[in-house]
PDB file of N, CA, C and O in Angstrom, chain B, residues numbered from 101:
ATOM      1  N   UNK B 101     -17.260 -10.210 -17.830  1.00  0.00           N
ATOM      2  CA  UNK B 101     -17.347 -10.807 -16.505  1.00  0.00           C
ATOM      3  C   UNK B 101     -16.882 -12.256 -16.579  1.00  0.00           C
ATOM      4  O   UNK B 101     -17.064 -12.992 -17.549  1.00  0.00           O
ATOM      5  N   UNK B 102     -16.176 -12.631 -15.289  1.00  0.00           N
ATOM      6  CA  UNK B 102     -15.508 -14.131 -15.252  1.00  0.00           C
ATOM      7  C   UNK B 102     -16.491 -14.282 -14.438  1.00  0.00           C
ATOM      8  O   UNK B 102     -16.833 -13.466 -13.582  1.00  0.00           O
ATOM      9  N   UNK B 103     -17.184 -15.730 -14.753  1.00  0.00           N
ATOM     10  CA  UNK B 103     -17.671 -16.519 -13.960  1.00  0.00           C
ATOM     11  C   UNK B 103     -16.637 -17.920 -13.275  1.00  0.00           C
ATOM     12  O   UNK B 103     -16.147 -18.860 -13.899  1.00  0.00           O
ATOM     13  N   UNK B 104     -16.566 -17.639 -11.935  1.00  0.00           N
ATOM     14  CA  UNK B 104     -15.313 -18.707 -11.320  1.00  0.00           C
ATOM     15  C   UNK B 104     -16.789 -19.906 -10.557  1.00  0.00           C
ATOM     16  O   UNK B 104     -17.796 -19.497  -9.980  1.00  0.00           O
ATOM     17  N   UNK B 105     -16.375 -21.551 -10.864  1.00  0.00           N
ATOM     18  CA  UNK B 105     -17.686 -22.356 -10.951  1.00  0.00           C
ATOM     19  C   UNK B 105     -16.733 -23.225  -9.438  1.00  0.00           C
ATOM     20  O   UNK B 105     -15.607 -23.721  -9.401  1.00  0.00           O
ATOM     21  N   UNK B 106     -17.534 -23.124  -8.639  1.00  0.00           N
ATOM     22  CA  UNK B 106     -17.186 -24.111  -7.459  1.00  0.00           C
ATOM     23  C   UNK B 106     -19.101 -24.824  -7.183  1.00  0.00           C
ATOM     24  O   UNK B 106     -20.234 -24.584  -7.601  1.00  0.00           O
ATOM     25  N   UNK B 107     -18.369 -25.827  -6.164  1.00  0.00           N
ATOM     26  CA  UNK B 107     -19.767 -26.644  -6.073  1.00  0.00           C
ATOM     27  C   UNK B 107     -20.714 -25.917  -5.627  1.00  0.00           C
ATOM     28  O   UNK B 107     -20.559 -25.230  -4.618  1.00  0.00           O
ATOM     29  N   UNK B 108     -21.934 -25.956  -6.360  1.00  0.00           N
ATOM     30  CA  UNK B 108     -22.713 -25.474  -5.536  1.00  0.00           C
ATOM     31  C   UNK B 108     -22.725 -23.823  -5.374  1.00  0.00           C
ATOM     32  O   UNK B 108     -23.683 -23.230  -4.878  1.00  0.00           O
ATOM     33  N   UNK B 109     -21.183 -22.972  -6.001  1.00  0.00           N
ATOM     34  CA  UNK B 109     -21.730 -21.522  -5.439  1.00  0.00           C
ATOM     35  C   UNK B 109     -20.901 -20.909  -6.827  1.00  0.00           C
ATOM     36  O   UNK B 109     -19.810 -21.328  -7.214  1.00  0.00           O
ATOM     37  N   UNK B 110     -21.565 -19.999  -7.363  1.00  0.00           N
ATOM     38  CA  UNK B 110     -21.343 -19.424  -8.230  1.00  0.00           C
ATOM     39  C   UNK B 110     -20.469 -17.721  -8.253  1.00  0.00           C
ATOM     40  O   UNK B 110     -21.182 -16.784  -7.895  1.00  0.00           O
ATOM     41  N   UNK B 111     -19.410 -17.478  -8.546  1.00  0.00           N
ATOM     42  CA  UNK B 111     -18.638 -16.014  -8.007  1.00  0.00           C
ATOM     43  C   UNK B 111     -18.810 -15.439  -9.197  1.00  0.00           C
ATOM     44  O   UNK B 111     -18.982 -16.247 -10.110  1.00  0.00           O
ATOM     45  N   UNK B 112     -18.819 -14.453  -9.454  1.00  0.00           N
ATOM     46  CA  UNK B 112     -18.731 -13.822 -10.367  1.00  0.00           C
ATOM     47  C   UNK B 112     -17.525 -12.346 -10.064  1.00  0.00           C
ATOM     48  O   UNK B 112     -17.555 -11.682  -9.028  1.00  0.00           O
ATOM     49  N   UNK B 113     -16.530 -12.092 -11.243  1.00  0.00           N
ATOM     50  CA  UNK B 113     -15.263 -11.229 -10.386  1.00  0.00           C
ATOM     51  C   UNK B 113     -15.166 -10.151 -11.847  1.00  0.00           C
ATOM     52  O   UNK B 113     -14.936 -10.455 -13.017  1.00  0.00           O
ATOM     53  N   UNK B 114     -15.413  -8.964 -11.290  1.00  0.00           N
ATOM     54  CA  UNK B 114     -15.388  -7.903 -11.932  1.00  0.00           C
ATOM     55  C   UNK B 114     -13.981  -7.694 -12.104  1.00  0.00           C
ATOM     56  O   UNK B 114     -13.008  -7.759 -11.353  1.00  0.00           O
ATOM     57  N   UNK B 115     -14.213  -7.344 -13.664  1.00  0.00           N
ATOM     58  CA  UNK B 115     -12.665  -6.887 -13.819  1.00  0.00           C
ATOM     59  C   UNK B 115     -13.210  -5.544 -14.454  1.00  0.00           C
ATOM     60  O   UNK B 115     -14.405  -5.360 -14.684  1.00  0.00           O
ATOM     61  N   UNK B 116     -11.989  -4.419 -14.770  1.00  0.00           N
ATOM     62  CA  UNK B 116     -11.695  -3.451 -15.284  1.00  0.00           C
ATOM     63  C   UNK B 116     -10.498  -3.758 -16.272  1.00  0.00           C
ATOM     64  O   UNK B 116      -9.316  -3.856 -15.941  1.00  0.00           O
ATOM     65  N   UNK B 117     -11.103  -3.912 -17.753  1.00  0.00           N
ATOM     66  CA  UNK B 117      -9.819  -4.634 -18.795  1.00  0.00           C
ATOM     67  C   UNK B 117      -9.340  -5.978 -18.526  1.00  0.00           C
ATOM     68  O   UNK B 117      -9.982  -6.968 -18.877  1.00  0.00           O
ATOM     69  N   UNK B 118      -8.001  -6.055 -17.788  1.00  0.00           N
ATOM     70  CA  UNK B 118      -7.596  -7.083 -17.342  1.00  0.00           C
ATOM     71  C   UNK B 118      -7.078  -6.799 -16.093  1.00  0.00           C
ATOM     72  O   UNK B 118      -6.143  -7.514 -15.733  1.00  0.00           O
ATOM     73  N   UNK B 119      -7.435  -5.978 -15.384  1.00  0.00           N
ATOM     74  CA  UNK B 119      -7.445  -5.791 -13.969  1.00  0.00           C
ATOM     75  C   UNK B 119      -8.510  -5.925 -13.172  1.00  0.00           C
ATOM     76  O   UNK B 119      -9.405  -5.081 -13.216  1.00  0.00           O
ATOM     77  N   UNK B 120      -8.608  -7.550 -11.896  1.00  0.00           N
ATOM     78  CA  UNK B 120      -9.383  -7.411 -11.244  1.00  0.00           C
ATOM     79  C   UNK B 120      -9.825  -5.677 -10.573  1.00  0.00           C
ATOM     80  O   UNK B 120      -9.144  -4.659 -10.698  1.00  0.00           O
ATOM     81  N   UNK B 121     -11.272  -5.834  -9.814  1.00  0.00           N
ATOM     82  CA  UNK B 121     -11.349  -4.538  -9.558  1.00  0.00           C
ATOM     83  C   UNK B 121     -11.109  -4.658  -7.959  1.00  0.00           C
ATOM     84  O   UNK B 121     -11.702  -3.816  -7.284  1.00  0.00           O
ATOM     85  N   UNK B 122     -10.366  -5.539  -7.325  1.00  0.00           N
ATOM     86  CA  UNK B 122      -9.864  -5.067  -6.061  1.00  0.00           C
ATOM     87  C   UNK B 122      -8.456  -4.557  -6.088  1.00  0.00           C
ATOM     88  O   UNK B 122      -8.124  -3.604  -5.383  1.00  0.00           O
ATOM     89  N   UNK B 123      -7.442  -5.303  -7.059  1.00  0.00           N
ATOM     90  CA  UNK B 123      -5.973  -4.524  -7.655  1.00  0.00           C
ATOM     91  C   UNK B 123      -6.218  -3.009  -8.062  1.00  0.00           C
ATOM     92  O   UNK B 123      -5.650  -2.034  -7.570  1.00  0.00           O
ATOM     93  N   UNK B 124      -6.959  -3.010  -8.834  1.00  0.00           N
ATOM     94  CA  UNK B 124      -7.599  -1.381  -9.539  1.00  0.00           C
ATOM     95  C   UNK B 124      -7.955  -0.233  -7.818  1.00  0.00           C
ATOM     96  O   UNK B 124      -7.330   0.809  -7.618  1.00  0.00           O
ATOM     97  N   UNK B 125      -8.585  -0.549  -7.247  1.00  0.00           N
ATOM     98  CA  UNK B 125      -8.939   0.125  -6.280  1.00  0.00           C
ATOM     99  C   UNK B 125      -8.181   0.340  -5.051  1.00  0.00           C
ATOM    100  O   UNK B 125      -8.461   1.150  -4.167  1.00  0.00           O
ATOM    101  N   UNK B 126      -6.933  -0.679  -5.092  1.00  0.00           N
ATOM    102  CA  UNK B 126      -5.825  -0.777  -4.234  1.00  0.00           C
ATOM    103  C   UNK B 126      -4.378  -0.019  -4.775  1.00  0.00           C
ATOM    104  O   UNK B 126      -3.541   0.357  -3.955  1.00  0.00           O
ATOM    105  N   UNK B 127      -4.244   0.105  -5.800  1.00  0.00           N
ATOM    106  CA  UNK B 127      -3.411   0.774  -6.849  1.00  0.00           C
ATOM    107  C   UNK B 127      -4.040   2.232  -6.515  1.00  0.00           C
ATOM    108  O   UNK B 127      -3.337   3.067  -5.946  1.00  0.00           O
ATOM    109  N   UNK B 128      -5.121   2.464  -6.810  1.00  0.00           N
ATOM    110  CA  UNK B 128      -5.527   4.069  -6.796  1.00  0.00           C
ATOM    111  C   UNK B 128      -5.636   4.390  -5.550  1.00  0.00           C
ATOM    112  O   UNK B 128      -4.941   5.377  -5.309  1.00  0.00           O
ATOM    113  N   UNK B 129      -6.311   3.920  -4.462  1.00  0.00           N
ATOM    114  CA  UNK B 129      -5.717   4.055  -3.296  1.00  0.00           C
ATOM    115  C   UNK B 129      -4.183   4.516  -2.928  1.00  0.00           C
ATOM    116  O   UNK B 129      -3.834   5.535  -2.333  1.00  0.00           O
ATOM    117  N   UNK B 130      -3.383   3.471  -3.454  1.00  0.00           N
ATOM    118  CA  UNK B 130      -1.850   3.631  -3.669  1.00  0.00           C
ATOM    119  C   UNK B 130      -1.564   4.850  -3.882  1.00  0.00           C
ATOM    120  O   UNK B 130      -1.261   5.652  -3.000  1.00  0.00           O
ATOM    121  N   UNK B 131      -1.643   5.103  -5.157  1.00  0.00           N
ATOM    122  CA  UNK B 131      -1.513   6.458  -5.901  1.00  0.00           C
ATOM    123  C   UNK B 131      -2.347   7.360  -5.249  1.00  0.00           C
ATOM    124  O   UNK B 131      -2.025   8.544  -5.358  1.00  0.00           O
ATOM    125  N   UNK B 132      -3.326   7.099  -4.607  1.00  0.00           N
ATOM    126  CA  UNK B 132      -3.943   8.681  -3.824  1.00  0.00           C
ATOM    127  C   UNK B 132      -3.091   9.148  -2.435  1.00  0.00           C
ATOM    128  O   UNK B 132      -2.776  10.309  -2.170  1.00  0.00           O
ATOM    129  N   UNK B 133      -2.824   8.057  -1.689  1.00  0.00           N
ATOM    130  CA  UNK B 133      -1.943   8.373  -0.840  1.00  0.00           C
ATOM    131  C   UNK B 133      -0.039   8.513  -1.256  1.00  0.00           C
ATOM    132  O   UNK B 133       0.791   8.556  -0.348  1.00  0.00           O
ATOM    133  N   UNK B 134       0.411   8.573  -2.961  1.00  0.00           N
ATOM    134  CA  UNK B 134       1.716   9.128  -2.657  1.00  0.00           C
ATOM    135  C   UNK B 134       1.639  10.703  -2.931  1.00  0.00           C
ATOM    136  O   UNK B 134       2.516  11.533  -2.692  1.00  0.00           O
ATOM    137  N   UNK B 135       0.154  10.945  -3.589  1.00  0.00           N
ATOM    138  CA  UNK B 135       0.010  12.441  -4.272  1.00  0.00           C
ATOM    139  C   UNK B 135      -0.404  13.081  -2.320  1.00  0.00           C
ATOM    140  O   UNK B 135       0.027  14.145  -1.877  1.00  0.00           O
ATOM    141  N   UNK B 136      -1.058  12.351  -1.725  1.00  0.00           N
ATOM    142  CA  UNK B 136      -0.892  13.327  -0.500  1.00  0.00           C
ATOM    143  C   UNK B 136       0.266  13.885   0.312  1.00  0.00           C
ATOM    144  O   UNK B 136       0.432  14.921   0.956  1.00  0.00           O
ATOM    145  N   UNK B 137       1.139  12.618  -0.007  1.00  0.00           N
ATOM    146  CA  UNK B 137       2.572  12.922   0.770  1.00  0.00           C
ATOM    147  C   UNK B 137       2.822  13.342  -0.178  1.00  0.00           C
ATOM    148  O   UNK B 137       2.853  14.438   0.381  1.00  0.00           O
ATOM    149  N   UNK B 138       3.048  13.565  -1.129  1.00  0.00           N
ATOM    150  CA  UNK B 138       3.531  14.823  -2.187  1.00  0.00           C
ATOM    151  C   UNK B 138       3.198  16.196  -1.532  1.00  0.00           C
ATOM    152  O   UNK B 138       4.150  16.836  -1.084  1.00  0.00           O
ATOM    153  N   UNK B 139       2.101  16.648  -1.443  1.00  0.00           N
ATOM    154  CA  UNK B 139       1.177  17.335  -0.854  1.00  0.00           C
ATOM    155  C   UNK B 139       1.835  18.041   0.755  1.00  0.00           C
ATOM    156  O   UNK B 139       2.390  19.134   0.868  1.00  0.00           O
ATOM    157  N   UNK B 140       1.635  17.312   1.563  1.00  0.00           N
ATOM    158  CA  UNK B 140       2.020  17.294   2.569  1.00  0.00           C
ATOM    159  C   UNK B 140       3.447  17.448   3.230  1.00  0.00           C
ATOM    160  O   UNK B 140       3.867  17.890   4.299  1.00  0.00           O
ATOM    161  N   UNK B 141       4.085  16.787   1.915  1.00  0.00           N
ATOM    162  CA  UNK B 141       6.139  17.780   1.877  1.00  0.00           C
ATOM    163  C   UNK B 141       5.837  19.036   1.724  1.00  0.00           C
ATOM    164  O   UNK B 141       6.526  19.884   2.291  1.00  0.00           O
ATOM    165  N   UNK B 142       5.113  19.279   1.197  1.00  0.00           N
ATOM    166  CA  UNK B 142       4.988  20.883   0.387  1.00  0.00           C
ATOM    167  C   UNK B 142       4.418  22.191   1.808  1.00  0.00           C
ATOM    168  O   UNK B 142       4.781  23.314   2.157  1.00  0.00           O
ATOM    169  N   UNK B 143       3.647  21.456   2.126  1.00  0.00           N
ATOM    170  CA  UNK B 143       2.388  22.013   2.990  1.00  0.00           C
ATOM    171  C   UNK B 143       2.669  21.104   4.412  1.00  0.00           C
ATOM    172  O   UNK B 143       2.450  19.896   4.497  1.00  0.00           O
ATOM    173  N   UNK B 144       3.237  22.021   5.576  1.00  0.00           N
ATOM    174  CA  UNK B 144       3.678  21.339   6.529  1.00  0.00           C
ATOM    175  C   UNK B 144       2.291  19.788   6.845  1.00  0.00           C
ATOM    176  O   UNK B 144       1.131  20.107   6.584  1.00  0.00           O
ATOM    177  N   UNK B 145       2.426  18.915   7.146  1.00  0.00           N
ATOM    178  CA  UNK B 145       1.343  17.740   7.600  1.00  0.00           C
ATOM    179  C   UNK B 145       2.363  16.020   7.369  1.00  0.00           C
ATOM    180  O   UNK B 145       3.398  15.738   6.766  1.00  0.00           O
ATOM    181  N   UNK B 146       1.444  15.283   8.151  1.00  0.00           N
ATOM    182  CA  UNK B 146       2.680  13.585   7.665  1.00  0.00           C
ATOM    183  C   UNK B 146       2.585  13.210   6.260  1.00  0.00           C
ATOM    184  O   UNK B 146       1.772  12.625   5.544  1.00  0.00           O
ATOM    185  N   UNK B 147       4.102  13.951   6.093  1.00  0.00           N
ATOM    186  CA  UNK B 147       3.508  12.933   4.845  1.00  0.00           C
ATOM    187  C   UNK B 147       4.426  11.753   4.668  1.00  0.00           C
ATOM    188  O   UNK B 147       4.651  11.240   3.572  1.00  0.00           O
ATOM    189  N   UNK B 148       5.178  11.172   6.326  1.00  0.00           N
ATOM    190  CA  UNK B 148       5.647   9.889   6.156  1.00  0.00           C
ATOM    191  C   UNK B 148       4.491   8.908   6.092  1.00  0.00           C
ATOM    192  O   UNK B 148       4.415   7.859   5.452  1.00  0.00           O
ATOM    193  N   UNK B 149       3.862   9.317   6.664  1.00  0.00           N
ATOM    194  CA  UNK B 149       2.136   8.154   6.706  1.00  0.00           C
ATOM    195  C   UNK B 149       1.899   8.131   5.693  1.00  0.00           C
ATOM    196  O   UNK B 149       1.908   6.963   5.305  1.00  0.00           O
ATOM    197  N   UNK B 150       1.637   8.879   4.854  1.00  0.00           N
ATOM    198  CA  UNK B 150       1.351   8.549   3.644  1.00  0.00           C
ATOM    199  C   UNK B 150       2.171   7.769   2.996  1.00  0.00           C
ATOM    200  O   UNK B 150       1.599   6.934   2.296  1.00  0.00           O
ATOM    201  N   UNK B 151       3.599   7.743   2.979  1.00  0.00           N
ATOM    202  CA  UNK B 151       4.410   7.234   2.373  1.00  0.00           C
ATOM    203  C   UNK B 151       4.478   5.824   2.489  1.00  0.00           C
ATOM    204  O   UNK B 151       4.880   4.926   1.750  1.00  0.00           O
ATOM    205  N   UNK B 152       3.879   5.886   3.840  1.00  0.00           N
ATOM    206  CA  UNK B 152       4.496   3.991   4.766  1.00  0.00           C
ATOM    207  C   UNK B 152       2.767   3.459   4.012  1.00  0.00           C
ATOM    208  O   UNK B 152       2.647   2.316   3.571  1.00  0.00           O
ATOM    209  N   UNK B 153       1.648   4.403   3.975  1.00  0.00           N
ATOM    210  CA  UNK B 153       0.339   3.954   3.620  1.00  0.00           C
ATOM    211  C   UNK B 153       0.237   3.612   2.101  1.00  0.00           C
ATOM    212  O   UNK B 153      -0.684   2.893   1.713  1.00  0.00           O
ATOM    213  N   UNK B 154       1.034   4.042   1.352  1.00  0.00           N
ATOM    214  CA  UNK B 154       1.162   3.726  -0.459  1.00  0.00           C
ATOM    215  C   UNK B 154       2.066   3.381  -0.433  1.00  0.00           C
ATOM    216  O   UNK B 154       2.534   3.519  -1.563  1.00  0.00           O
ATOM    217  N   UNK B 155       3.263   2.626   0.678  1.00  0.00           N
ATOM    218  CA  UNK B 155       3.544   0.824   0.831  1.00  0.00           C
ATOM    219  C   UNK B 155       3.053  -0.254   0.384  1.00  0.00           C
ATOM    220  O   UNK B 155       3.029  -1.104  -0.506  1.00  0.00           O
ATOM    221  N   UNK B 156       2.489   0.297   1.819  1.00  0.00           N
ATOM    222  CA  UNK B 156       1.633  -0.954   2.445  1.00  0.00           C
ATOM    223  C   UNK B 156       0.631  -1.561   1.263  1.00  0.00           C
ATOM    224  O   UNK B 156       0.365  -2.738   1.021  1.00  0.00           O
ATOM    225  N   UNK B 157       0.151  -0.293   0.585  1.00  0.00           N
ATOM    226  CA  UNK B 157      -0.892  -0.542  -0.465  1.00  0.00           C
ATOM    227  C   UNK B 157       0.039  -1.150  -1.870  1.00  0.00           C
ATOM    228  O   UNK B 157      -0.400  -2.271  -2.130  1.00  0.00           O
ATOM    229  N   UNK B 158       0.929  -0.844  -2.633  1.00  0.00           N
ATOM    230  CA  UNK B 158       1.920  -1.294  -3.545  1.00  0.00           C
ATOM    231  C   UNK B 158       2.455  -2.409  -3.066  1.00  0.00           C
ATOM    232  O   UNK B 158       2.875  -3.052  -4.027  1.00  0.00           O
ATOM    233  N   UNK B 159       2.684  -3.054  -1.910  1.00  0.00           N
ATOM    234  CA  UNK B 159       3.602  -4.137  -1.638  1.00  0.00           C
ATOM    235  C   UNK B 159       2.159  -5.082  -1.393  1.00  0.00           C
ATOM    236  O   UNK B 159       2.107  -5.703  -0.331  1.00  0.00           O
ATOM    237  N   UNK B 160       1.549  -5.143  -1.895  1.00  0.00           N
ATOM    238  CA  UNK B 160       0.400  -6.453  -1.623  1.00  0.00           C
ATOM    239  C   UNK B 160       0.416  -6.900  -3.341  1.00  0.00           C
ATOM    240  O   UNK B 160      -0.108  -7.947  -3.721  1.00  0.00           O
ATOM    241  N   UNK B 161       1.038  -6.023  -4.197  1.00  0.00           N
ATOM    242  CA  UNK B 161       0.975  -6.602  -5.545  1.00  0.00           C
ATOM    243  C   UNK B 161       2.722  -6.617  -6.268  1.00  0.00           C
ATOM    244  O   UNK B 161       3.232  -7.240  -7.199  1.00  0.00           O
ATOM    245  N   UNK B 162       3.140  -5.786  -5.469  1.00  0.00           N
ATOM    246  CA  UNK B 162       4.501  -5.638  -6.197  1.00  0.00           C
ATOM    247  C   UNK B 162       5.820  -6.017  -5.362  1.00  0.00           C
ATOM    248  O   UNK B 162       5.845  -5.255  -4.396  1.00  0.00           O
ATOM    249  N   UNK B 163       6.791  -6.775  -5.340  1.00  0.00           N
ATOM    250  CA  UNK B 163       7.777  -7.720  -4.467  1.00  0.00           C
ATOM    251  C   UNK B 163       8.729  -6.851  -4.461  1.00  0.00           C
ATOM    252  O   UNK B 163       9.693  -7.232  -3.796  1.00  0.00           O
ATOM    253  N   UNK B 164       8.844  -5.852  -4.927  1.00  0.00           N
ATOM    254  CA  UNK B 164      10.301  -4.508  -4.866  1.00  0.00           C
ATOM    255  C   UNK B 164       9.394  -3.560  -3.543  1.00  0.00           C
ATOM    256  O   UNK B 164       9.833  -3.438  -2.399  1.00  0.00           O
ATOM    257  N   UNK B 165       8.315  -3.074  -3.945  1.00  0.00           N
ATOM    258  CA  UNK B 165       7.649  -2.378  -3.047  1.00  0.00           C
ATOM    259  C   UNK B 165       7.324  -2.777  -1.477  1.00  0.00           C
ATOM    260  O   UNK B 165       7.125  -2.009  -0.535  1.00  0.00           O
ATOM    261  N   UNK B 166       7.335  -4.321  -1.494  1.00  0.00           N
ATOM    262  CA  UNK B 166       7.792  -4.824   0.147  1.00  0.00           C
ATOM    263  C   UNK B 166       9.168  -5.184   0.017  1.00  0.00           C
ATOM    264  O   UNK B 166       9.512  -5.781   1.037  1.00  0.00           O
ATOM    265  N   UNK B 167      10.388  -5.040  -1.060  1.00  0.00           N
ATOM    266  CA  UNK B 167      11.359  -5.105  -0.076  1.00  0.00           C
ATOM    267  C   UNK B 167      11.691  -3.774   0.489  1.00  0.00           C
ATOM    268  O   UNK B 167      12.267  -3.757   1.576  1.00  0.00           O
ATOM    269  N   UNK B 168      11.386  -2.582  -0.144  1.00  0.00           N
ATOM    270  CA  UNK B 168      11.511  -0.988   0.415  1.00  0.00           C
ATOM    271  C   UNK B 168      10.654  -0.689   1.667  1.00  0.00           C
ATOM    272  O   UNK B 168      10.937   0.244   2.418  1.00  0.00           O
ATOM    273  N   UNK B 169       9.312  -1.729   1.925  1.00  0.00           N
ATOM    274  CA  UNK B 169       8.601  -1.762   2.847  1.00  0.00           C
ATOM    275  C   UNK B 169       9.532  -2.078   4.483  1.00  0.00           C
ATOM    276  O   UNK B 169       9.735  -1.507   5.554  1.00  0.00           O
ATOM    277  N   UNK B 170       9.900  -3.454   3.735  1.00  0.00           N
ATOM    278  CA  UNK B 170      10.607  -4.335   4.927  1.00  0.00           C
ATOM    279  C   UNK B 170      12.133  -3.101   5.231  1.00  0.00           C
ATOM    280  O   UNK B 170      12.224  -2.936   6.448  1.00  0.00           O
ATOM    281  N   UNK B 171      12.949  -2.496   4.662  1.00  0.00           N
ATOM    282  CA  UNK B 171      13.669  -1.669   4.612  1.00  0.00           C
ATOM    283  C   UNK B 171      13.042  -0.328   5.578  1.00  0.00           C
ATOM    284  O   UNK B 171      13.407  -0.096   6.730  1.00  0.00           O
ATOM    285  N   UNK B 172      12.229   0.307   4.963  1.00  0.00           N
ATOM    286  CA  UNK B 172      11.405   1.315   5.847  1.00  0.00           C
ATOM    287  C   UNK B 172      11.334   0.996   7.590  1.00  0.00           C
ATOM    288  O   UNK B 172      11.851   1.567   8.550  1.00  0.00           O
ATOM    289  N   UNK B 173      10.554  -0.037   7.480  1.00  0.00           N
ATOM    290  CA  UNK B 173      10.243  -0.752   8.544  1.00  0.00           C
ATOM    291  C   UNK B 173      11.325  -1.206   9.563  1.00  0.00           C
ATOM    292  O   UNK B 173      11.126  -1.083  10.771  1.00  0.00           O
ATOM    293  N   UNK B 174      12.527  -1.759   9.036  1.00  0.00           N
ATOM    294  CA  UNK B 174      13.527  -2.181   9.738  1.00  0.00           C
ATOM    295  C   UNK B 174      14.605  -0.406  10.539  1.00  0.00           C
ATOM    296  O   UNK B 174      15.289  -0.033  11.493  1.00  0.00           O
ATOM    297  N   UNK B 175      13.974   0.070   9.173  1.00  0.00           N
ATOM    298  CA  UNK B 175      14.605   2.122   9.875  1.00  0.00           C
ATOM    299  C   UNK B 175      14.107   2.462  11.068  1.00  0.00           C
ATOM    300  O   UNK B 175      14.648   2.801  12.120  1.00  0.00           O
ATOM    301  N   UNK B 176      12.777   2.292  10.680  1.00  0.00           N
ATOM    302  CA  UNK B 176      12.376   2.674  12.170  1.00  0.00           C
ATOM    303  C   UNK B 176      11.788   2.426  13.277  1.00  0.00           C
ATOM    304  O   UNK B 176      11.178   3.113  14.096  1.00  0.00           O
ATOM    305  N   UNK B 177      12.212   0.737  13.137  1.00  0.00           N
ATOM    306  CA  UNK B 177      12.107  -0.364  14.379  1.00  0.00           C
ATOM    307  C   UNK B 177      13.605   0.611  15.096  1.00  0.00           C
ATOM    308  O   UNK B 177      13.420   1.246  16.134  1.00  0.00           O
ATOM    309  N   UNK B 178      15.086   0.621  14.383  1.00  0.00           N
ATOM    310  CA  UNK B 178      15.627   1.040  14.987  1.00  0.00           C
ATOM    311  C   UNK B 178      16.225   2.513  15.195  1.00  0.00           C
ATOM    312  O   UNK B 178      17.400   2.874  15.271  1.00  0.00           O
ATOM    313  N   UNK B 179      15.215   3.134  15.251  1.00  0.00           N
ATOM    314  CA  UNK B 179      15.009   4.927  15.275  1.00  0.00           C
ATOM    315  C   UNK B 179      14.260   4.596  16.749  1.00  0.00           C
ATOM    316  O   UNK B 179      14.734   4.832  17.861  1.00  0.00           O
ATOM    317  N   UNK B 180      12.827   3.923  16.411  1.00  0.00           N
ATOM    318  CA  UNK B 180      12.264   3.887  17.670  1.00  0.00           C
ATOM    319  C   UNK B 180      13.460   3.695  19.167  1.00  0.00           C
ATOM    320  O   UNK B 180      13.486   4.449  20.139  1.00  0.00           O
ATOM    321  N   UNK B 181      14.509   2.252  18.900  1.00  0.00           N
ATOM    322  CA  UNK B 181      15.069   1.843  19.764  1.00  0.00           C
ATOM    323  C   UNK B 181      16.281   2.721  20.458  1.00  0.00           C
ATOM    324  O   UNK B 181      16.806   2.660  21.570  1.00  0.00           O
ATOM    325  N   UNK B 182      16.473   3.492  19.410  1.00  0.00           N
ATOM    326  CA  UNK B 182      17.430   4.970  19.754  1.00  0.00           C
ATOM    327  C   UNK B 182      16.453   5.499  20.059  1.00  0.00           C
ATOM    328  O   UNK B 182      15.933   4.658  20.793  1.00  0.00           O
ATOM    329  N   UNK B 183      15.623   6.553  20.010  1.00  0.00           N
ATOM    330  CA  UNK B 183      14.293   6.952  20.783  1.00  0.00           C
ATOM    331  C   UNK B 183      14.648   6.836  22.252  1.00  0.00           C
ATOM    332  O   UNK B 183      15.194   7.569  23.077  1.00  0.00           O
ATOM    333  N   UNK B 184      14.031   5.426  22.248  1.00  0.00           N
ATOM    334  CA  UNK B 184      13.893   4.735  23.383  1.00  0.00           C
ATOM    335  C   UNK B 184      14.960   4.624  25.037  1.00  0.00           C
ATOM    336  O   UNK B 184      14.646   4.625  26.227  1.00  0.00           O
ATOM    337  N   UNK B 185      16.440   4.528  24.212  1.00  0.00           N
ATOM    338  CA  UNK B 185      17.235   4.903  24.795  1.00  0.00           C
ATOM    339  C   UNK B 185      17.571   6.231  25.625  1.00  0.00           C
ATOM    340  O   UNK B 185      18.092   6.217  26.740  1.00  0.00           O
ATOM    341  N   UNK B 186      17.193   7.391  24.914  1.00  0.00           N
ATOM    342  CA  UNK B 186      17.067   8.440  25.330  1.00  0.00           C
ATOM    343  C   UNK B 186      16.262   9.005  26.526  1.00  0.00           C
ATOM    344  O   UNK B 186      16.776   9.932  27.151  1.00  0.00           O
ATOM    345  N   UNK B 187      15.498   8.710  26.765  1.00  0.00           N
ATOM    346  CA  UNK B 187      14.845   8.578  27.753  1.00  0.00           C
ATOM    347  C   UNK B 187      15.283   8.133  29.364  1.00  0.00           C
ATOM    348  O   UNK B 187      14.421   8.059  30.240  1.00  0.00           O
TER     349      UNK B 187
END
């Protein structure tokens, strides 16, 4: 256990090895939602949600994983806007 010392208030930050345990639980998160969209190609259900959701979760630690984010995102800002047109 790290003890982190500020005035007056004492934190204490669980790690797992050398992984804090909010990275650890955001990673497996990660990884639970690409095995669903795995899942969910297979077995009709979204499994773009899943895909855009073990993003969202990988790009808070990894800078390749939000530029594929920002990429994703920019697809179907303009999918929506074709969409939209149609109408």
């Amino acid at each position: 256990m790290t003890t982190l010392t500020y005035p007056m208030l004492y934190i204490r930050m669980v790690t797992f090895g050398e992984l804090p345990m909010k990275k650890l639980c955001i990673l497996l998160l990660g990884s639970l939602f690409v095995l669903l969209a795995l899942v969910f190609i297979i077995v009709p259900g979204p499994s773009i949600v899943f895909l855009l959701a073990a993003l969202v979760c990988f790009s808070m630690y990894y800078p390749r994983a939000r530029t594929w984010l920002k990429k994703v995102q920019s697809i179907f800002t303009k999918a929506c806007y074709k969409l939209d047109r149609l109408k």
